[in-house]
C-alpha positions as CSV (number, residue, x, y, z in Angstrom):
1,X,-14.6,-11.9,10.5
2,X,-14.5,-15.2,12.4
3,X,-11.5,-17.2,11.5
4,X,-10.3,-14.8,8.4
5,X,-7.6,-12.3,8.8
6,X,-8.5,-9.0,8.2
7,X,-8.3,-7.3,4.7
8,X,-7.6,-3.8,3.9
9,X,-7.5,-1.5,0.7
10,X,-3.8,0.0,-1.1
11,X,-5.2,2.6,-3.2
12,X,-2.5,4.1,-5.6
13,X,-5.0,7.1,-6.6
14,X,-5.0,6.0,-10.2
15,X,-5.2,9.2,-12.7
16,X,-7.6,7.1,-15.5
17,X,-6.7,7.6,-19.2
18,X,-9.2,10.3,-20.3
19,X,-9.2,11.7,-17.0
20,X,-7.5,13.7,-14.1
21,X,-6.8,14.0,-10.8
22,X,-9.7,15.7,-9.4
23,X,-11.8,12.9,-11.0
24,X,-9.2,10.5,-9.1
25,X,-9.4,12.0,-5.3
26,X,-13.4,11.3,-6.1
27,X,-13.1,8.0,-6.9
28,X,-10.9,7.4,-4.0
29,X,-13.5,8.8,-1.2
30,X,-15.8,7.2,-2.7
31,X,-13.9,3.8,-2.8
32,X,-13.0,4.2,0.4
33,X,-16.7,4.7,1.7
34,X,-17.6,1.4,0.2
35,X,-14.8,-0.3,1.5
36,X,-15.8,1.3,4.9
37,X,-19.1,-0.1,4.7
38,X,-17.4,-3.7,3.4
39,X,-15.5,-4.1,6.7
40,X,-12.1,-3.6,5.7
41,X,-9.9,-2.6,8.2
42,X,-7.7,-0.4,6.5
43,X,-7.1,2.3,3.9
44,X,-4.1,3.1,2.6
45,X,-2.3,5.3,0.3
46,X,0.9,5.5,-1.5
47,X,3.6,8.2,-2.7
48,X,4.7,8.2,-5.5
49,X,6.3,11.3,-7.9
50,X,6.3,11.8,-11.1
51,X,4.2,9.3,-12.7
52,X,1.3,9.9,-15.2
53,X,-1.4,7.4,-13.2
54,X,-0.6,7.8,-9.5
55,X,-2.2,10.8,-8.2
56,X,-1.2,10.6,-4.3
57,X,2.1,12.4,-4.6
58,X,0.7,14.5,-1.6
59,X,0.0,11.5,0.2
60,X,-1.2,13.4,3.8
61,X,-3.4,15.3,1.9
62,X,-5.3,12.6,0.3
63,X,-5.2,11.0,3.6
64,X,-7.1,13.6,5.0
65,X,-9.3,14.0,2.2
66,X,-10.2,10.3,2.6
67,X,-10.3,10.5,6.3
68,X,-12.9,13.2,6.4
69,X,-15.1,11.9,4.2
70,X,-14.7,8.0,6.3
71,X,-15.9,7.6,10.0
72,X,-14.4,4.2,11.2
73,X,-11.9,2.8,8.5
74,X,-8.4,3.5,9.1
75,X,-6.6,5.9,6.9
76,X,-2.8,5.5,6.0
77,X,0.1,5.5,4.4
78,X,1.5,2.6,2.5
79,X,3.6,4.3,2.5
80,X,5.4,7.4,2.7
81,X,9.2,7.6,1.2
82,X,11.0,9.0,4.6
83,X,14.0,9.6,2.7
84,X,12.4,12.2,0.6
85,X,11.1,14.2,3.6
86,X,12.5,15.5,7.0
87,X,11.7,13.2,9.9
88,X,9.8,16.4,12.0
89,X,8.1,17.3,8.9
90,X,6.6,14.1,8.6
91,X,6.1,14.1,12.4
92,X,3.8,17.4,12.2
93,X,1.8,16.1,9.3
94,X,1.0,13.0,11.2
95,X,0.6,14.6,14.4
96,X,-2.2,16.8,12.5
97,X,-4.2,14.2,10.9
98,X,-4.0,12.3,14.3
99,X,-5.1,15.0,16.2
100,X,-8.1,15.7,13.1
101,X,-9.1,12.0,13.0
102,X,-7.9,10.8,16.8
103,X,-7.1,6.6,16.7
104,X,-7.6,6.1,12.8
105,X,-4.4,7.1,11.1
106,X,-1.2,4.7,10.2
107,X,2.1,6.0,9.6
108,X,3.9,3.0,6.7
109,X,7.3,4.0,6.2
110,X,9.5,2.9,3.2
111,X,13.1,3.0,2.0
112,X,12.6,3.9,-1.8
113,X,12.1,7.2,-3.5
114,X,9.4,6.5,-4.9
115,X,10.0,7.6,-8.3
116,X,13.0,8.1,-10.8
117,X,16.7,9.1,-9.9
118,X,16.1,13.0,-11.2
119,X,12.7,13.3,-9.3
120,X,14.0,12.3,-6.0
121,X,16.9,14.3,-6.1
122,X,14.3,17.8,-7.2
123,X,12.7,15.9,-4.0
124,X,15.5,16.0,-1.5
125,X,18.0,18.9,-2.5
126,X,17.7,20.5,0.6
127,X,18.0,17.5,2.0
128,X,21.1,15.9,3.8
129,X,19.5,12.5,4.8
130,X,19.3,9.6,2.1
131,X,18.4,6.2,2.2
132,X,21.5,4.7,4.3
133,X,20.1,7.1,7.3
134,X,16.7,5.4,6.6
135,X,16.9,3.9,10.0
136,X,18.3,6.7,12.1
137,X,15.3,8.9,10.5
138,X,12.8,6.2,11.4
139,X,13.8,6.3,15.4
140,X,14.5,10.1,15.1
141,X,10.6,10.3,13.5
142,X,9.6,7.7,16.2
143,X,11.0,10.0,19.1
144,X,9.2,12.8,17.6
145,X,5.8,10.5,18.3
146,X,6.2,9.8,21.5
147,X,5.5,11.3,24.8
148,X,8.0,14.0,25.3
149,X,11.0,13.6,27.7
150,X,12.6,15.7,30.4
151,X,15.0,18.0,29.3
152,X,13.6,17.4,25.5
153,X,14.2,20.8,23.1
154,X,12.6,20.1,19.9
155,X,9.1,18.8,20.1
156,X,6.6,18.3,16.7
157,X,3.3,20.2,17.2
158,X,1.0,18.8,16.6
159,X,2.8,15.3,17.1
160,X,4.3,14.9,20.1
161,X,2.8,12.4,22.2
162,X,0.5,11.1,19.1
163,X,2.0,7.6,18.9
164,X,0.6,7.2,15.3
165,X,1.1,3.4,14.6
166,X,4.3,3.1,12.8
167,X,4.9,0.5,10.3
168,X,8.1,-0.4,7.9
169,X,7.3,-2.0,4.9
170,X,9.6,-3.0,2.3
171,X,10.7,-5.2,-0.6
172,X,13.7,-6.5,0.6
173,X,15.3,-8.3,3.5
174,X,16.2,-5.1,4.5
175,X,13.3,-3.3,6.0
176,X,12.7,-7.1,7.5
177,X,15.3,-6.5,9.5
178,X,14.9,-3.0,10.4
179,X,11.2,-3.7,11.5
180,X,12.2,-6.7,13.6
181,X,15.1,-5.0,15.5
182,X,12.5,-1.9,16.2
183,X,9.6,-4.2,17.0
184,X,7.6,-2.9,14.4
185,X,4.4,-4.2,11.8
186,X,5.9,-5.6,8.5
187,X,4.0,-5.3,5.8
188,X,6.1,-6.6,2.2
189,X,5.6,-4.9,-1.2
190,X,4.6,-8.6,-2.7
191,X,1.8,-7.3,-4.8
192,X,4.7,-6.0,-7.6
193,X,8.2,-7.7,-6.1
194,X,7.3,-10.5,-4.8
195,X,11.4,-11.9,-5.3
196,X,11.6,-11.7,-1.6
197,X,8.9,-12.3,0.0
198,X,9.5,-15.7,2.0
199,X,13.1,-14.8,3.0
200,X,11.7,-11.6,4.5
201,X,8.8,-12.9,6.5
202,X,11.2,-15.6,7.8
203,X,13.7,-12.8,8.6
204,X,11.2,-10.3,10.5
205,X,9.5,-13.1,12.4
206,X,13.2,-14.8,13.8
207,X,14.5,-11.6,14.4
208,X,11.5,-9.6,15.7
209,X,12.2,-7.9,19.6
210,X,8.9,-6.4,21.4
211,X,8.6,-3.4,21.7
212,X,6.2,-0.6,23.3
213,X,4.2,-0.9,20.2
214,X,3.7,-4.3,19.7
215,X,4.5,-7.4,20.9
216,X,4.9,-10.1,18.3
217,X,5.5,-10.1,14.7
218,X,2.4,-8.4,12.7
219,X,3.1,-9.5,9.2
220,X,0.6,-7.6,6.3
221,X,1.4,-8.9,2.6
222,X,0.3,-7.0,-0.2
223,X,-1.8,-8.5,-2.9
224,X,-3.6,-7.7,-6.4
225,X,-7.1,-8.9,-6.8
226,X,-9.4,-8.3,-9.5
227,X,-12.7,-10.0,-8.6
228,X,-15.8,-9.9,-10.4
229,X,-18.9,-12.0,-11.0
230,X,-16.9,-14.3,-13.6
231,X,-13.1,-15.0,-14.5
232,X,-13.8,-13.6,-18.2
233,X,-15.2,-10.5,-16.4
234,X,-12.2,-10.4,-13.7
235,X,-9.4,-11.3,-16.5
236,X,-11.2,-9.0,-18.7
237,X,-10.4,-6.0,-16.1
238,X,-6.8,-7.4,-15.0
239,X,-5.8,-6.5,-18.3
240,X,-5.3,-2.9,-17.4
241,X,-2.7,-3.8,-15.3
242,X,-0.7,-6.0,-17.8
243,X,-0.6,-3.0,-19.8
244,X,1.4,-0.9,-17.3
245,X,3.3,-3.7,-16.9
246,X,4.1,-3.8,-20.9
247,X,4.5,0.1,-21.1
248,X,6.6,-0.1,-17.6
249,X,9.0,-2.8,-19.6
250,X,9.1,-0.3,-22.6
251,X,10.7,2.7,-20.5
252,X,7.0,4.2,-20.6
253,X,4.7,5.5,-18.2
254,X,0.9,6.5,-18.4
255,X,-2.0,6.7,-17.0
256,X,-4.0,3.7,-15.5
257,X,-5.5,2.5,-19.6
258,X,-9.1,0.8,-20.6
259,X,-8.8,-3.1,-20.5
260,X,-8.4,-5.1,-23.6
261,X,-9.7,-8.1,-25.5
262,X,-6.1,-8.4,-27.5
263,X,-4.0,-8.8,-24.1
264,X,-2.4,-12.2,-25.0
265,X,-1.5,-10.6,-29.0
266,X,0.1,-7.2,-27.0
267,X,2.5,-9.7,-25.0
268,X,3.3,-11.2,-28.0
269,X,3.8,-8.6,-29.9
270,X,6.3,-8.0,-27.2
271,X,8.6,-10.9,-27.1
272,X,7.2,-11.8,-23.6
273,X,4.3,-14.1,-22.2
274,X,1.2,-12.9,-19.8
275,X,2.7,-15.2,-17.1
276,X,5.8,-13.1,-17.0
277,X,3.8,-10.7,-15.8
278,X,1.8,-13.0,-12.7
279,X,5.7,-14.0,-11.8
280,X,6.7,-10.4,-11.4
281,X,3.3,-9.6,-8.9
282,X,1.2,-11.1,-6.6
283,X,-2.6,-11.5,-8.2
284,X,-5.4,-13.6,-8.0
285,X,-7.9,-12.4,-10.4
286,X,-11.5,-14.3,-11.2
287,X,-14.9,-15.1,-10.3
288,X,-15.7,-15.8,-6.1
289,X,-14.7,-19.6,-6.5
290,X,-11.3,-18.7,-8.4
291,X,-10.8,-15.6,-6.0
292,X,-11.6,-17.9,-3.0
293,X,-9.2,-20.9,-4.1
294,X,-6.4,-18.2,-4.4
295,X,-6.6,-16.4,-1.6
296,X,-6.6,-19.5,0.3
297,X,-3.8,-20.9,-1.3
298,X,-1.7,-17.9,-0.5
299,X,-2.5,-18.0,3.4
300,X,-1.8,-21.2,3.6
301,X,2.1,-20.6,2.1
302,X,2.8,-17.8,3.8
303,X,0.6,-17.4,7.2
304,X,0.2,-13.4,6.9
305,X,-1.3,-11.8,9.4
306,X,-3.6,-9.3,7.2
307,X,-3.8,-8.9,3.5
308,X,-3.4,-5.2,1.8
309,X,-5.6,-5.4,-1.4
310,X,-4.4,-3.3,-4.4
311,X,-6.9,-3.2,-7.5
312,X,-5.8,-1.1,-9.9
313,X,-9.1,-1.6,-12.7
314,X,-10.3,1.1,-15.0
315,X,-13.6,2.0,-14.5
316,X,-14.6,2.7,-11.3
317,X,-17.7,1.0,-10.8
318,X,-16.0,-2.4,-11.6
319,X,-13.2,-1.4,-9.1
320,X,-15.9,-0.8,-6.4
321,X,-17.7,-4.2,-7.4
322,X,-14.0,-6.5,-7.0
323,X,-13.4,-5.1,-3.4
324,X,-17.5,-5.9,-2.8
325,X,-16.8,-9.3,-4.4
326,X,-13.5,-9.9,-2.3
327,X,-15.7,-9.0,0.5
328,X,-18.0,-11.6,-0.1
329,X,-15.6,-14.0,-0.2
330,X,-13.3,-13.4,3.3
331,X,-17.1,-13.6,4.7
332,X,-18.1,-16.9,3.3
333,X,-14.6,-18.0,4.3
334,X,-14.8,-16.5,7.8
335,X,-18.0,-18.6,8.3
């Protein structure tokens, strides 16, 4: 990719109004084989419980679902919620796509449920950890990957020895600080709380002590894009996303909805403006030129060292064309 940092794929397994999950986990393989043949490094998917248009609750499933359909894209989690699951659980599960797909699986970690309060405690009941043990869990999971030690009782099988490629990602200071102290890749929830974002990467990268794993700080920021041919086109799309934002703002939650031409009336009908909604995310939405100009603006602030693309766009064959579009334009910026 000559001088452009790599770009990878978040794929939140959106459940489309109209349709359902199994339509979903199609639409992701499939995704993911284009984004496979686009050169994206990366392909990533996130838990999340309880919500109407997410379908990756059982995010190592879908993982291996995705894997097994890929060959050479990497196949992850961004991320799974550590505190809703024990540490050697997530250690087997790991260990098992690792040994399946050997070299091409990522292990993000986060902090958050995930969800809603009730949900994550149906989640965790017979669990005794919570998110204050987030770090203890995170070394206890990371022993659990490593080679085994003399004298060691308790190994994960498959997993022990697997050395899956841990990350912590976060939208806080907090996991900044967590990652840094354990020498870990960062990567920073800035494509929906972006609040954060500079102290954070300033934090991990003053902070950051090598490790095993990695050497220097590794910083991946997340980012919406909705490319297409034109900005009408692209803003056309994006407005699938303001409407979760809207219902979100309401208290309500539903699946990912068909874009609208009346987006600007909706906000107002609302009380709010369609900027309040850019200054809550991280988005660059348009037509090459406009995608270009904004992905280059937002290297240039904050120096990332690889970009995780979320698109979350209706219909699937526009979603497929904004990652081919994106593509197009890391290579004529790479040249």
């Amino acid at each position: 990719m000559g001088g452009m940092i790599p770009l990878s794929v978040l794929d939140l397994a959106p459940i489309l109004e109209g349709g359902d999950a199994s339509q979903s986990f199609r639409n992701s393989l499939d995704l993911a084989r284009n984004a496979e043949r686009l050169g994206y490094l990366r392909y990533w998917l996130a838990e999340h419980h309880n919500m109407p248009g997410i379908a990756s609750a059982a995010t190592s499933v879908v993982i291996g679902h995705v894997a097994a359909g890929t060959s050479t894209i990497r196949v992850g989690s961004g991320g799974i919620m550590l505190p809703n699951h024990a540490p050697l659980a997530i250690a087997e599960q790991f260990g098992t796509l690792e040994a399946l797909f050997p070299g091409r699986i990522d292990l993000g970690l986060g902090r958050a449920p995930g969800t809603d309060q009730l949900t994550a405690h149906a989640l965790r009941r017979t669990l005794v950890g919570d998110v204050d043990r987030f770090p203890q869990d995170v070394v206890e999971l990371m022993g659990y990957l490593a080679p085994a030690q003399p004298g060691q009782r308790l190994y994960a099988v498959p997993g022990v020895g697997a050395q899956v490629p841990i990350w912590i990602l976060g939208s806080s200071t907090y996991g900044a600080q967590l990652a840094a102290m354990l020498g870990l890749p960062y990567g920073f929830a800035s494509h929906f709380a972006p609040g954060e974002m500079r102290n954070a990467i300033a934090i991990y990268r003053q902070r950051f002590q090598p490790s095993a794993q990695l050497d220097k700080p590794y910083v991946m920021l997340g980012i919406n894009v909705v490319a297409a041919d034109t900005d009408a086109e692209a803003a056309y799309h994006f407005t699938s996303l303001q409407q979760g934002f809207l219902n979100r703002n309401r208290g309500v939650r539903t699946a990912l909805l068909p874009p609208v031409d009346d987006i600007d009336a909706r906000f107002a009908a609302a009380g709010l403006r369609p900027e309040m909604h850019l200054s809550q995310t991280t988005a660059v939405v348009g037509g090459p030129d406009t995608v270009r100009q904004g992905l280059e603006t937002f290297i240039e602030a904050h120096k990332p060292d690889e970009l995780m693309v979320a698109a979350q766009i209706y219909d699937h064959a526009a979603r497929v064309r904004s990652y081919e579009v994106l593509a197009g334009v890391r290579d004529s910026m790479a040249a």
